[in-house]
N, C-alpha and C positions, 0 to 999 in steps of 0.2 A: 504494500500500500504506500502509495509517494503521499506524502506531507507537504502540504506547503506552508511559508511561513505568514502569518497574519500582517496587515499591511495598515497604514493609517486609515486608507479607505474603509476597510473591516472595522476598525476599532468604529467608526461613526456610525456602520450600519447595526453593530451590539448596541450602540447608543440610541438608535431609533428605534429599536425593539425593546429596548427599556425606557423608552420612554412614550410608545404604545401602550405598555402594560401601565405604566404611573398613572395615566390618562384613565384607562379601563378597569383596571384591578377592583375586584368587587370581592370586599374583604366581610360582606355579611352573607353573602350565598356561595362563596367562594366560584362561584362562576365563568369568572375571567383570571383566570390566576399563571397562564404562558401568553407571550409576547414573542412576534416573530418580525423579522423583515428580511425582505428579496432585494437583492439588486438586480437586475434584468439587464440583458446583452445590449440595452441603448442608453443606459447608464439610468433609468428611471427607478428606483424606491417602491417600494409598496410595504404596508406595515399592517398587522393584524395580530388579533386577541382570538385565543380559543373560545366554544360557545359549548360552555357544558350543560348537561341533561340526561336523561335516557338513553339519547342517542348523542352525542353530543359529535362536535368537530373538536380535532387539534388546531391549534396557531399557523402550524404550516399549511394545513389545506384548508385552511380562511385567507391565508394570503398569497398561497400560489391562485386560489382561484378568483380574487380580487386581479391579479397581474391578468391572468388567462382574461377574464373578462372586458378588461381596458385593454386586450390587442396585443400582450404582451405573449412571444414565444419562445424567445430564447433568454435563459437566465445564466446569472453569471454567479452570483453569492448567496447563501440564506443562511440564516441565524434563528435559533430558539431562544427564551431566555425565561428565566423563573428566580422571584425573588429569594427564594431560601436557599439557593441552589451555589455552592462553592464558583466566587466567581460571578453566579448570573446565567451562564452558557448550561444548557443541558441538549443533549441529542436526541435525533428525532426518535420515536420508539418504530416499530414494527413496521406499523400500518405507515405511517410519515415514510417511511424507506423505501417500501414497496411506490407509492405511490412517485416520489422523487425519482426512482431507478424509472418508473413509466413515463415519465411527462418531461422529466431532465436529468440525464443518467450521469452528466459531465457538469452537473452543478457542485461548486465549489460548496461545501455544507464544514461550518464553523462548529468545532467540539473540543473538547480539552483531553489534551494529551493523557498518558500517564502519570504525569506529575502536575495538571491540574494547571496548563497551559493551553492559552486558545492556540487552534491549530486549525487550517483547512484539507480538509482530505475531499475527494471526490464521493457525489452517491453512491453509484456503483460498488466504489471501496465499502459501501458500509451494509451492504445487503449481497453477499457472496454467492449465494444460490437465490434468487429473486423468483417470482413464479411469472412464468412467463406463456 
């Protein structure tokens, strides 16, 4: 798995996911508690809150499909982020993986190393046998 190293750009887009969540965090129904953003292949932002329930969404497919909806196809960076969470950064779980190996298999996706460093690795990288 190549690693790459996190760039200023990055550090602003962890910052616009934490500061989606400041915005949104609903700390009485716990409702909105991950904070995501995308950078997209034409340098456009898009920033989103999970929408929990029964069935609920994660962060990253509120705001890949906020991107998809505005025109957006090809992405360049995406970030999760939760406030209790070492750092802020936490990784897409399962379903977020699958979905990202489907829609952007070459997105650079932000998660912390071993020692609890942001680091970009590719989707792909992070779902090894995907269903395909």
């Amino acid at each position: 798995m190549q690693r790459h190293e996190c760039l200023a750009e990055d550090r602003s887009l962890i910052e616009t996911a934490l500061d989606v969540l400041r915005r949104n965090h609903d700390k009485v129904h716990w409702n909105h508690t991950v904070g995501c953003a995308v950078r997209c292949g034409d340098g456009r932002v898009f920033a989103g809150v999970n929408c929990d329930g029964i069935h609920g969404s994660c962060a990253e497919y509120i705001t890949i499909g906020m991107a998809v909806s505005a025109g957006a196809r090809a992405f360049d960076t995406i970030v999760a982020v939760e406030e209790n969470h070492p750092n802020r950064i936490i990784s897409p779980c399962g379903n977020c993986r699958q979905m990202l190996f489907e829609y952007c298999p070459d997105i650079l996706v932000i998660v912390n190393d071993e020692d609890g460093h942001p680091i970009k690795v590719r989707a792909r990288d992070l779902l090894p046998f995907p269903s395909v």
